[in-house]
C-alpha positions as CSV (number, residue, x, y, z in Angstrom):
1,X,-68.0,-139.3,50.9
2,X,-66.2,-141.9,53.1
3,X,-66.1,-141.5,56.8
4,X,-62.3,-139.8,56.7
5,X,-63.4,-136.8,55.4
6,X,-66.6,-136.3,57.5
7,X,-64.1,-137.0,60.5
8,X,-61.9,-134.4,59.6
9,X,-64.6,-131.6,58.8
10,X,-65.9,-132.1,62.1
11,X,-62.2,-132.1,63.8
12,X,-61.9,-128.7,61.7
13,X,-65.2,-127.4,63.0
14,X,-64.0,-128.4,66.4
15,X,-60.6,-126.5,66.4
16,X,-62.8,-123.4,65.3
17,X,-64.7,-123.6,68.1
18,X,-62.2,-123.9,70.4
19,X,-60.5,-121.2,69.3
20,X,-63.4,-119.0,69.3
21,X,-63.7,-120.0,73.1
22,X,-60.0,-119.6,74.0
23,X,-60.5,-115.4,72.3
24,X,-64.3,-115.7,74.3
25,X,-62.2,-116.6,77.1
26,X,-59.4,-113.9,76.9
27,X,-62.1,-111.1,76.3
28,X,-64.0,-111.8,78.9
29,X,-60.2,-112.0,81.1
30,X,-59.8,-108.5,79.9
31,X,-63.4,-107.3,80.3
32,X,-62.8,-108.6,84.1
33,X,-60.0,-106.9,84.2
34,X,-61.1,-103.6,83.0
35,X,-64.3,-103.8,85.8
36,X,-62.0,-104.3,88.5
37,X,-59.3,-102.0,87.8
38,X,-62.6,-99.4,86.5
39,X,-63.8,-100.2,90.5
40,X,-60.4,-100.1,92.0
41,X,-60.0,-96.0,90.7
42,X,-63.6,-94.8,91.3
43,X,-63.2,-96.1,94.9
44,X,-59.9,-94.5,95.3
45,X,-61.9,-90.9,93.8
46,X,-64.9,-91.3,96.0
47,X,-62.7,-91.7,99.3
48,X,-60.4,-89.0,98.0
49,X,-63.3,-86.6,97.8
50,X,-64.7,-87.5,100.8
51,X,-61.6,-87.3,102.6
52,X,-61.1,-83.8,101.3
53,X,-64.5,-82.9,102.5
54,X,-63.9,-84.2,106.1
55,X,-59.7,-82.6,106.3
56,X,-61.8,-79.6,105.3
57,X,-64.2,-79.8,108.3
58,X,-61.0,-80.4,110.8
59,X,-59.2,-77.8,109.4
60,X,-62.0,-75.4,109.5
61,X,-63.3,-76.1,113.2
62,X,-58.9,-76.1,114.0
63,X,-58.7,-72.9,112.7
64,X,-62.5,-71.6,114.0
65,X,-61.6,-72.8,117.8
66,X,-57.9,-71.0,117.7
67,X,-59.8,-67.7,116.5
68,X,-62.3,-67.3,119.4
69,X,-59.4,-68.5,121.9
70,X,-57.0,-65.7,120.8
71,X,-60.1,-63.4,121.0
72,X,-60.8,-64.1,124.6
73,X,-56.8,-63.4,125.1
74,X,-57.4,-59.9,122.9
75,X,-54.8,-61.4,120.2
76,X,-55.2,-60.8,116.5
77,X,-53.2,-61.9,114.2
């Protein structure tokens, strides 16, 4: 074999490899991608649930506190 070939074999193998990197590259874009957005939505569920838990505590001591005032007044309703 003369040098031509071996030079062009290894500029093959090369462009292989850099194509493997460049779909390395854009899988590991994607996988990024898929964490954040994977973070993004259980945040926005946790605070969701918690803030349902804490409108439920207002809405219950809201609703406790105007029950014992219309008591004192004799009111039910």
């Amino acid at each position: 074999m003369n040098s031509k070939n071996v030079k062009k074999v290894s500029d093959m193998n090369e462009s292989i490899n850099a194509k493997e990197d460049r779909k390395a590259n854009f899988a590991n874009r994607i996988e990024k991608s898929g964490y954040k957005w994977a973070n993004r939505l259980h945040k926005f569920g946790v605070l969701s649930i918690v803030g349902f838990i804490f409108y439920n505590f207002y809405i219950f001591g809201k609703e406790y506190n105007s029950h014992w005032r219309a008591r004192r007044v004799n009111i039910h309703y």
